[in-house]
C-alpha positions as CSV (number, residue, x, y, z in Angstrom):
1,X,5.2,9.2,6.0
2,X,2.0,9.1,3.6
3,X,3.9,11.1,1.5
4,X,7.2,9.5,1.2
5,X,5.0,6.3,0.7
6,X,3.1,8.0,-2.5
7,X,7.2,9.4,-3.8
8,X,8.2,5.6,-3.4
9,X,5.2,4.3,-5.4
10,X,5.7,6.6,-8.5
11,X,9.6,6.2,-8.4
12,X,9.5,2.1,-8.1
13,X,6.5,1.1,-9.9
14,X,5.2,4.3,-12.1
15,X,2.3,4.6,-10.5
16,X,0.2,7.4,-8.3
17,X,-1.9,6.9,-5.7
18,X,-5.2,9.0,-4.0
19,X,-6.5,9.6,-0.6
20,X,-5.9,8.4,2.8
21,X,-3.7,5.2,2.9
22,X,-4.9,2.7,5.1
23,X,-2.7,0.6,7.3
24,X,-2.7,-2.9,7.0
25,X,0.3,-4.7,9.0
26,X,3.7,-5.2,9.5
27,X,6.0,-8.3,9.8
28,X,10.3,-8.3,9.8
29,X,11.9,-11.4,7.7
30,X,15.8,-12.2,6.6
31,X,15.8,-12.4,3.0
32,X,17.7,-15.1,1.3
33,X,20.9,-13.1,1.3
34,X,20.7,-12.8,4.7
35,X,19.2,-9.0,4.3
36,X,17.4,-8.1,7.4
37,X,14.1,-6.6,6.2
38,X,10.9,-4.7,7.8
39,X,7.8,-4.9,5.0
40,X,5.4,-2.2,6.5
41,X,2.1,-3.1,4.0
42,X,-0.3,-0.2,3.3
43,X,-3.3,-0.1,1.1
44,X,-3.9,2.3,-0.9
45,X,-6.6,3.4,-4.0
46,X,-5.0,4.0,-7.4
47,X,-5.1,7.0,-9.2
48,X,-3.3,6.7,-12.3
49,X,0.1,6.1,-14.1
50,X,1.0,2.5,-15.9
51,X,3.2,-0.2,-13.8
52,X,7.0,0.7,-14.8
53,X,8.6,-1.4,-12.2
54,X,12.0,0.2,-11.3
55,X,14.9,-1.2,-13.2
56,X,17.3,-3.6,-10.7
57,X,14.2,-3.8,-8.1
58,X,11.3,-5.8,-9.9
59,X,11.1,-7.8,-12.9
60,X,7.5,-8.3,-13.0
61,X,4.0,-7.6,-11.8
62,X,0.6,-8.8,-11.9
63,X,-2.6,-7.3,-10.6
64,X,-4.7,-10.2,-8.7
65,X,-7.8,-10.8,-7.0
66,X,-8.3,-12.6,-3.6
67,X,-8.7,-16.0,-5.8
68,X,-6.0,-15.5,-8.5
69,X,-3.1,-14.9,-6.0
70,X,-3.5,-18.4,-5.0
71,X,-2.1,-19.5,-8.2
72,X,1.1,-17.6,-7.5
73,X,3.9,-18.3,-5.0
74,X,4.0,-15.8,-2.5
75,X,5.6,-14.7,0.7
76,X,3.6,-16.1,3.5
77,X,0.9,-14.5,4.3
78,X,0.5,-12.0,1.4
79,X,-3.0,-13.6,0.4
80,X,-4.7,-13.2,3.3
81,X,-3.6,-9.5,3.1
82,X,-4.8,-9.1,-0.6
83,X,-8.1,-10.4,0.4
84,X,-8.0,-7.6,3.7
85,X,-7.1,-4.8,1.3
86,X,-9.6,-6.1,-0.7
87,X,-12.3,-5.8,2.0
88,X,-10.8,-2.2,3.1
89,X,-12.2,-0.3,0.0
90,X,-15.1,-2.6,-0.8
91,X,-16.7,-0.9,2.1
């Protein structure tokens, strides 16, 4: 799993990641097309590479602290788990 999840990273976003990935939750949603989806969120430490988001999946990124992501829409939930990955490798 761990390393189909590091292949995925490089492939839709250009970058690599190090170490032990650390599970954070889970939570299944219908997308606006009415796509059934599971979003499986792991946090992981970066290594290297610059963000390249895949063509046709993202059009844009933005790194963010626990404070900054509040001044971005986001799916529900996702600041709570910035500030818990956040707290995962500040320890």
């Amino acid at each position: 799993m761990e390393d189909l999840l590091k292949r995925e990273v490089k492939e839709e976003a250009g970058l690599e990641i190090e170490g032990q990935m650390q599970y954070v939750n889970s939570m299944a949603f219908v997308r606006p097309d009415e796509t059934p989806v599971v979003f499986i969120k792991f946090a992981a430490k970066y290594k290297s590479g610059e963000v390249k988001p895949e063509p046709g999946s993202f059009t844009d990124f933005i790194w963010v602290n626990t404070e900054e992501v509040k001044n971005y829409p986001c799916i529900k939930g996702i600041p709570e788990k910035i500030k818990k990955t956040i707290a995962i490798f500040s320890n």
